[in-house]
C-alpha positions in Angstrom: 0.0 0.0 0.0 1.5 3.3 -0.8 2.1 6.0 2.1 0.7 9.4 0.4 1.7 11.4 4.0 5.4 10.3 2.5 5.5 10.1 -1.0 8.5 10.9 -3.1 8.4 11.1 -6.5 11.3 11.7 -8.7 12.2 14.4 -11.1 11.0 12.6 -14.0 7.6 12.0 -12.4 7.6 15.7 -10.7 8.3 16.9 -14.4 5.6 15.0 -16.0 2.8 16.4 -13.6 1.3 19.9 -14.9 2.0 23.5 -12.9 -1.8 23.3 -12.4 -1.7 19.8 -10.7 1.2 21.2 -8.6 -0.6 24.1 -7.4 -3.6 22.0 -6.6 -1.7 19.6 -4.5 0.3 23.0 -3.2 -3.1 24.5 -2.4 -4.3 21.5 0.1 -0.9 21.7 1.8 -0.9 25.3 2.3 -4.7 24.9 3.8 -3.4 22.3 6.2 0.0 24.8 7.1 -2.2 27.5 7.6 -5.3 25.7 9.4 -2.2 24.3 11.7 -0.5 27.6 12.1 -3.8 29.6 13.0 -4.8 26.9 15.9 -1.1 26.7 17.1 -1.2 30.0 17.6 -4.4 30.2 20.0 -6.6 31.6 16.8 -8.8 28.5 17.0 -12.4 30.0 18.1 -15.4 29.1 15.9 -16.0 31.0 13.1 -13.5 33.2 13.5 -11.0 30.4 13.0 -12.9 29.6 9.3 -12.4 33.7 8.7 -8.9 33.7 9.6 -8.1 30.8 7.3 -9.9 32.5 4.1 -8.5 35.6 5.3 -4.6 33.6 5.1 -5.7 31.6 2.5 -6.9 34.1 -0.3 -4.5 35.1 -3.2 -3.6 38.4 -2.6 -2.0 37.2 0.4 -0.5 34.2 -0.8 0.8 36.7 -3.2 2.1 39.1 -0.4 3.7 36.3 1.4 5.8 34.4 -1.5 6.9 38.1 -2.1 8.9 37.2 1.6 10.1 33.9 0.6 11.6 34.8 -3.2 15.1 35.7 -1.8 15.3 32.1 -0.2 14.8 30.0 -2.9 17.1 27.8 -4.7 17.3 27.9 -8.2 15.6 24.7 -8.8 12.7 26.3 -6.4 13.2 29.5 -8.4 12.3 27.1 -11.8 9.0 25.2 -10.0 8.0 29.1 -9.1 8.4 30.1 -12.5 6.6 27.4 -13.9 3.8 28.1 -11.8 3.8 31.8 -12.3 3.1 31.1 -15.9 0.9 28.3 -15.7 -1.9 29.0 -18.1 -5.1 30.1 -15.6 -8.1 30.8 -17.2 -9.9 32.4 -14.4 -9.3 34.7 -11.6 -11.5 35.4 -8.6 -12.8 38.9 -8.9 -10.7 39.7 -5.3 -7.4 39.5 -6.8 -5.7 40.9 -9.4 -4.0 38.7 -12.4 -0.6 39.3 -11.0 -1.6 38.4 -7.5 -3.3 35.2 -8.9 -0.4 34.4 -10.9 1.7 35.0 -7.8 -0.4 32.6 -5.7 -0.7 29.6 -8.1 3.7 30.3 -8.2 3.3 29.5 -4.7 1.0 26.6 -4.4 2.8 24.9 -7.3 6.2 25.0 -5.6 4.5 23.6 -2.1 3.1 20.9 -4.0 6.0 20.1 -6.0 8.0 20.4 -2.1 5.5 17.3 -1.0 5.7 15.6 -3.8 9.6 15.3 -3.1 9.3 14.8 0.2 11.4 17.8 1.3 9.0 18.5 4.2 11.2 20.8 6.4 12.3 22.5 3.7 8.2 23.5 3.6 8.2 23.9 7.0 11.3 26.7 6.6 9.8 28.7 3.8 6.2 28.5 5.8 7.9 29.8 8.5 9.4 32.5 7.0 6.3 33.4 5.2 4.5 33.9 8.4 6.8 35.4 10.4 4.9 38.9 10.4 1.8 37.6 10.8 2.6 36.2 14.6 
């Protein structure tokens, strides 16, 4: 039976899967970061737990906090973002701007493609250091 908490695929296979089915992997594992962070941190009262999620969650603040996370990169992160970034999206939500959606799918697609490698901490470091001004 395969493990999917601790799946590794290689490059090959992480190459083969679309920027799109990156950034909807990425997008479940930055739910599940921020869900985490928000109860961690004491936020976890009713609805305003579901608020502060959507609030974290939503793409111009994705977009705002992979702006804090661009100078850490690697090169081979800097490639996944860029792939992401340039995914072909045919719709954005009316609360963000095409740039900040752009920004945000960047983002999800390089957490997904993270997981799918298995470089967990490596997540948990960039996650870190995207919330660090938001504590």
């Amino acid at each position: 039976m395969t493990d999917y908490f601790n799946v590794t695929l290689s490059q090959d296979q992480l190459r083969a899967i679309s920027s799109i089915g990156l950034a909807h992997v990425g997008d479940a594992v930055y739910e599940l970061l921020v869900r985490t962070w928000l109860c961690v941190h004491g936020r976890a009262t009713g609805k305003g737990l579901h608020r502060a999620a959507v609030e974290l969650v939503c793409a111009p603040k994705q977009a705002e906090t992979a702006g804090r996370i661009l100078p850490l990169l690697t090169e081979a992160e800097h490639d996944v973002f860029r792939r992401g970034r340039n995914a072909n999206v045919h719709t954005i939500p009316q609360h963000a701007s095409r740039s900040e959606y752009q920004q945000a799918t960047a983002l999800e697609a390089l957490l997904g493609w993270l997981w799918l490698s298995g470089q967990r901490e490596r997540i948990n470091e960039l996650f870190a250091a995207m919330m660090e001004e938001d504590a």
